[in-house]
N, C-alpha and C positions, 0 to 999 in steps of 0.2 A: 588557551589552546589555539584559537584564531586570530588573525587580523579584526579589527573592529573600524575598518574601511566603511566610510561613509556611504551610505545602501543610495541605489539611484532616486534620480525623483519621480518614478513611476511607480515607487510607495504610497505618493502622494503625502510623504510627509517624512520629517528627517530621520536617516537611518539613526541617531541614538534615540530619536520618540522610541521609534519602533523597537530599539531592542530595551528600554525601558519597559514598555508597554508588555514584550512577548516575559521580558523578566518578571511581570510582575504576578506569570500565571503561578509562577511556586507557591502564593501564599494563599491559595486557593483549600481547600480541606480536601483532602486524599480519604477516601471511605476507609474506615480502620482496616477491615477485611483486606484490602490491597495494599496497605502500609505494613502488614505482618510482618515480623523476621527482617533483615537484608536486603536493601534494594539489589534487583539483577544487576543493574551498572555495577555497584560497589564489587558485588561478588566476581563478575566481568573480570574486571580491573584486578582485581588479585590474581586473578589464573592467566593474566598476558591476554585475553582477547576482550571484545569489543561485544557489546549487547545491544542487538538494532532492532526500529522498526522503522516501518512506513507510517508516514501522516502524508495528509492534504491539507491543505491552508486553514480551510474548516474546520479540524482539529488541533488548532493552537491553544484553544480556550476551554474553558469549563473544565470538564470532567477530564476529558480526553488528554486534554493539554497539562493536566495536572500529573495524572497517570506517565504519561510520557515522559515528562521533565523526571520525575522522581525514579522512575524504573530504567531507563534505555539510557545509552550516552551514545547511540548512530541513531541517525535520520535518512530513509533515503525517502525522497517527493515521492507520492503515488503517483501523479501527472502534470506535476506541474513542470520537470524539466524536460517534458518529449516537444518533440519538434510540432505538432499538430499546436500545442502550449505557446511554445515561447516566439515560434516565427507563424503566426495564422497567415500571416502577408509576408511575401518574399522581402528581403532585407529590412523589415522592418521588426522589430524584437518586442516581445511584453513578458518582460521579467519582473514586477511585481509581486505572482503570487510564488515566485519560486525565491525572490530575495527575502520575502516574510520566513519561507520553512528558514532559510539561511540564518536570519537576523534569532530565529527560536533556538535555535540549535545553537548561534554564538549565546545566547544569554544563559543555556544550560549548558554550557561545557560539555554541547557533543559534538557529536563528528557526523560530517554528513557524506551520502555517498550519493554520485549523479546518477541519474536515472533516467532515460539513457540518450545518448548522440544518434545511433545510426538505427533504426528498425523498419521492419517492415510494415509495421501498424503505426497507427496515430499520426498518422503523413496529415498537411494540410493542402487542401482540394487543388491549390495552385502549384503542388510538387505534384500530386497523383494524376493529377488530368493534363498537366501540361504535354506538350510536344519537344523535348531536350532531345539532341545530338548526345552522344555520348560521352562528348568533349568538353560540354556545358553542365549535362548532369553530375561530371566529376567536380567542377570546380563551383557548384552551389553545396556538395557535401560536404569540399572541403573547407569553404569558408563556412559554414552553419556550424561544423566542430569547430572550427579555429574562435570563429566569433563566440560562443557558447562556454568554451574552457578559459577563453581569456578574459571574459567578465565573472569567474568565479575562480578566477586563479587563486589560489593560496587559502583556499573558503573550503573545497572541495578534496577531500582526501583520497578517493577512491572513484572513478569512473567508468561503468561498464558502456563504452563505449560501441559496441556492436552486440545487438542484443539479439538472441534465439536466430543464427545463422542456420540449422541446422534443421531438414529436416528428419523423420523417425528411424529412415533408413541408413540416413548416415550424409545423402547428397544434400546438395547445397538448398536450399530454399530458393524454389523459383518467385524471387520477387523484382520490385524495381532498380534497384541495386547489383544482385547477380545478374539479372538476364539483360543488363545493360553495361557492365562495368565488369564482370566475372570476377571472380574471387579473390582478385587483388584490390577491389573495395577493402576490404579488412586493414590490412597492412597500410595503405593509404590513409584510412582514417586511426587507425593506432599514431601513426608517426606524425599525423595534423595534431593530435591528442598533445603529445608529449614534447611537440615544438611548443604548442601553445601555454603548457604547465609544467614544464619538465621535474617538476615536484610533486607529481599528482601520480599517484598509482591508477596504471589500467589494467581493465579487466572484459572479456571475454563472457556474456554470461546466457544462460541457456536452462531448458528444463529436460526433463528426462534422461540427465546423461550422468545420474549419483548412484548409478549401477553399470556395470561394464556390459557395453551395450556395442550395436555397431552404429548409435549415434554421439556416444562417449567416445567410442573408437576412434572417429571421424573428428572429435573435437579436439582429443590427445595427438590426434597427426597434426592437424592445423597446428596449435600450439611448439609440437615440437619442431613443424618448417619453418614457425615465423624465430622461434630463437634460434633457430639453424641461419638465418638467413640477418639477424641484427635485429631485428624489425623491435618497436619496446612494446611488449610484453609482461604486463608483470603478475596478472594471474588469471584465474577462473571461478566465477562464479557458480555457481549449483542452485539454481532455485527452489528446489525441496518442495514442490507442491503435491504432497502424498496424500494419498487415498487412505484410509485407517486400516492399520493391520499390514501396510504393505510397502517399508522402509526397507530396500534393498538390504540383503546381507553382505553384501561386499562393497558397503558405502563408505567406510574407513579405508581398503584398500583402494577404492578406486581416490579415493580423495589423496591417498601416500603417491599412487603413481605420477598424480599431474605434479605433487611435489619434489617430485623426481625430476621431474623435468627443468625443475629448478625456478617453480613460478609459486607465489602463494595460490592457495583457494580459500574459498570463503562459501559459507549458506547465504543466499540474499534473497528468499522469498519466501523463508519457510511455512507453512500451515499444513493442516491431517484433516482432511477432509472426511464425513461419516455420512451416511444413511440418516435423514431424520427421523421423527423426532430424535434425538438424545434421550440415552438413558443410564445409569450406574455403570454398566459393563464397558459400553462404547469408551466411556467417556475414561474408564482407567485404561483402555487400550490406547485412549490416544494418550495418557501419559504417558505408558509406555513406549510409546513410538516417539514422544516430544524428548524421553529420556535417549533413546536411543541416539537420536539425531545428534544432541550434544554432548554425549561422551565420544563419538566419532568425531567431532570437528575435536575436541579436548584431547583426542589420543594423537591426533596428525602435528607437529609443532608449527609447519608451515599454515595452520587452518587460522585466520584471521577472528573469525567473530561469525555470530549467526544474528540474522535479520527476520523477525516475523513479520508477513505479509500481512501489515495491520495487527492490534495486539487484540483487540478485540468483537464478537460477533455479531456487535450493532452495526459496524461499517464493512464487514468483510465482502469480498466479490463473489465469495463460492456462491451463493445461495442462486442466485439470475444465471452466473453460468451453470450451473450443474443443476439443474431444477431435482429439488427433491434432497438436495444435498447442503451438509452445509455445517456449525456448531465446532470451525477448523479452527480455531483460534486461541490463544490464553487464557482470555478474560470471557465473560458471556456478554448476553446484549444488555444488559443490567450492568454492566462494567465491575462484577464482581470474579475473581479470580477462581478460577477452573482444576480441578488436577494436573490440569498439564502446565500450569505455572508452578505448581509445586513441582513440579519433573522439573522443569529447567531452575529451579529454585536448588530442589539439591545437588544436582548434577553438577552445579558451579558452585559446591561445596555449604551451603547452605541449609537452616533448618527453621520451620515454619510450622504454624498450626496446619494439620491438611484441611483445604476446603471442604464446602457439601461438595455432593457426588452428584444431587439429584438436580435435575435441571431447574431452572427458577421458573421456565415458561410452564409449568406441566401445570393444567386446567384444573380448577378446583372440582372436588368429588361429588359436591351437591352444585351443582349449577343454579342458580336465579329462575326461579319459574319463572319470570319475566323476563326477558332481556334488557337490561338498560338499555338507553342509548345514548348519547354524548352530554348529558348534561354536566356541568363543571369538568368539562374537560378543558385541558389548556395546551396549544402546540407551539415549538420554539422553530424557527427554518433558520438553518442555516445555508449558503450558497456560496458556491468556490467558480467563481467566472471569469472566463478567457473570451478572446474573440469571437468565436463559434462556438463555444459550449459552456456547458457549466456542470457541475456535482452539486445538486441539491443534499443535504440531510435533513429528516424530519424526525423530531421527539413527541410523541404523544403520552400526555398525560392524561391521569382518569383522578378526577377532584370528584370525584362522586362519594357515597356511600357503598356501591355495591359493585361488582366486577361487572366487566365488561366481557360479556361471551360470543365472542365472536365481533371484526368492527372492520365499517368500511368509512374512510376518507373522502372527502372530495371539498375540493378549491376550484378556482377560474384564474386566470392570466388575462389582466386585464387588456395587454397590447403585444403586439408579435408574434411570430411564429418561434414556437416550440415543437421539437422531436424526439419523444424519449428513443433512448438506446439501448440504457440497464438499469435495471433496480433491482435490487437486492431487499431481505427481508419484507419484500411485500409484492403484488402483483401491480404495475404501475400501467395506468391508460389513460390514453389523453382524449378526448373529442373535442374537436370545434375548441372554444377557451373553457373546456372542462376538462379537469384531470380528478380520477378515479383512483386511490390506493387502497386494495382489501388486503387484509393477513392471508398469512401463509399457515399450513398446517398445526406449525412449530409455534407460532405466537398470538392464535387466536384469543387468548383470555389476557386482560389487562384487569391487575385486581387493586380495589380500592385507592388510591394513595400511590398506585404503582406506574408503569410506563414501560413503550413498547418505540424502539426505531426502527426507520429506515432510510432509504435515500436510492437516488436515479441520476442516471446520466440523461442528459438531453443536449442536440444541439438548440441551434436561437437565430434570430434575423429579426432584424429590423427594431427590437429592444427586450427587455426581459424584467420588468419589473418583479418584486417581490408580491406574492399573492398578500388579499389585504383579508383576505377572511377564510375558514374553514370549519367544514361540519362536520361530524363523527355521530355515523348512526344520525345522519338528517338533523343531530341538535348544533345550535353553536359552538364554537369555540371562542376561546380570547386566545393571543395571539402574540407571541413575544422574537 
């Protein structure tokens, strides 16, 4: 499907190692439960569209990477291609962790989509703090797409190239971009996009605007000035980060209209956010709404493919940002398949055992008159590091005999400064070179044999070694 172009040497090592190496997660064991029926890719591919998720670097391997390769045939970076990522220092580029998702996605016969050229977040402190004319701030955008599309030409088949322009009311986002360069930034960086790939489909992508809105409104105008005016165009993405219970009813027509206009669209960030814990009910409503979502992109012809924001709710963002919220995803944090994989399972014409309903985290009924504490526990880290930050994930096992009710974490950093950001699935603190993770509502209990993730953002200065020890509930761990 791709080129298989020799990957830089900021691999640290030759692009066919590497796509050797990412090849060789296929042969990894896929849990039966998630092997059931029909891979989503296969059933994708029969109905003309495309079946995506996000990954991070960190997820090439194990479980994750196994899951991925065998379900999905899109990739798009969760952050490894924003500009905070790949330029931390003005013209200087670290494409490493973005060429690995590339080299993963060549060895599985998928498609990957850029994520993204122009935003208002994820800046690196020497574009946000800097002093630019408005003559200079144009032409470091333009080279930053130019240089970015041109080391991933003919790799990269879809790129939302300006991402969430809009704000709720419909006017423009006051950020460094508009209130310096005004609204023909857009257009600008579309046509830097498409000199530098002119093979490369762009895209337009946003949230809140898969219901006709007056910031839908304001996107469908954009859209129809820039093909009024030549500008390359070639769709609109829809992010789809819904709430449970609450998928527009006119998300099929609005999706025909921009089709109208004569641009594809696409879902590229889907997930159904709930109330936790999860329970039976919730959890078939977000089938239901997982169902709804893909027989609306299935009904538009123009609708490309749908992307879930992460497949599954050990690595998800909902939970840090939406405190209290969270279990949006396909798969659970056990990486076992959910209801609403079977919704997108038949909805692309498929037919499968249905999963359990009931959630795997839900607390045993006689609890431990004691509380264990960490004895034979075992924890895996994984870290996805850039110039100033990194995405930590952490897997905690329970090698015990007995659950674990209720469990708090803590490690030391032996050198540098660290700043957590975000974390997910757990409450994450750092003091002085101690860092603190307790559970959350939803994943207090870890039962025998069983295991619990999570993971944080943090920035770094000065080094970031990997922690070399950790306790659970005050006992050791061992440490992989």
């Amino acid at each position: 499907m791709f080129s298989k172009r020799t990957l830089r040497s900021a691999l640290g090592g030759s692009g066919v190692a590497l796509l050797a190496a990412a090849a060789a997660v296929v042969s990894l064991t896929i849990p039966s439960a998630q092997a059931a029926g029909t891979p989503l890719r296969d059933l994708a591919a029969a109905k003309g569209v495309y079946m995506g998720t996000a990954l991070m670097q960190n997820e090439l391997t194990g479980t994750s990477g196994s899951i991925a390769a065998a379900q999905f045939d899109s990739v798009t970076p969760g952050n490894e291609m924003k500009w905070e990522s790949v330029e931390p220092t003005r013209g200087t580029y670290n494409w490493g962790p973005a060429d690995q998702i590339v080299a993963f996605a060549q060895a599985h016969d998928m498609q990957v989509r850029g994520h993204n050229l122009v935003w208002h977040s994820q800046l690196p402190n020497w574009l946000t703090s800097g002093s630019f004319s408005n003559g200079d701030l144009h032409a470091i955008m333009i080279k930053h797409v130019t240089d970015e599309v041109t080391h991933f030409k003919g790799e990269v088949v879809h790129w939302d190239v300006v991402n969430e322009p809009f704000n709720e009311d419909g006017t423009f986002r006051s950020d460094l971009w508009y209130n310096q360069l005004g609204s023909s930034y857009i257009a600008d960086a579309l046509t830097a996009a498409h000199a530098a790939d002119p093979g490369a489909k762009l895209y337009i992508n946003d949230y809140n605007i898969e219901g006709q809105n007056a910031k839908s409104n304001a996107m469908y105008n954009l859209v129809k000035s820039l093909k009024a005016q030549g500008v390359p165009i070639d769709g609109v993405g829809f992010q789809a980060h819904f709430i449970l219970g609450q998928v527009p009813s006119d998300f099929k027509a609005n999706l025909q209209r921009f089709a109208d206009l004569g641009v594809d669209v696409a879902v590229t960030e889907l997930d159904v956010r709930m109330q936790l814990p999860s329970d039976a009910t919730k959890l078939q409503q977000q089938a239901a709404d997982y169902t709804t979502v893909m027989n609306d992109c299935l009904g538009v012809s123009r609708c490309k493919g749908v992307t879930v924001w992460g497949f599954t709710d050990a690595t998800s963002w909902v939970p840090s940002t939406f405190p209290g919220q969270g279990a949006a995803t396909p798969y659970d944090e056990n990486y076992q398949p959910k209801p609403a994989y079977t919704a997108i399972q038949t909805a692309l014409g498929g037919t499968t055992t249905t999963p359990p309903t009931t959630p795997p985290t839900t607390p045993p009924t006689t609890p431990p008159t004691t509380p264990p504490g960490g004895s034979g526990c075992a924890v895996t880290y994984g870290v996805n590091q850039w110039n100033t930050g990194f995405t930590a994930n952490i897997t905690v096992r329970n090698g015990g005999s007995a659950a674990v009710d209720g469990w708090t974490l803590k490690w030391t950093q032996s050198s540098g400064t660290q700043t957590v950001t975000q974390a997910w699935n757990a409450t994450v603190t750092r003091s002085g070179t101690g860092y603190t993770a307790t559970n959350l509502s939803y994943n207090a209990a870890i039962p025998a044999g069983g295991s619990t993730s999570f993971g944080f953002n943090a920035d770094w200065s000065g080094a970031n070694p990997a922690p070399a020890g950790f306790t659970l509930n005050g006992a050791a761990c061992s440490v992989s």
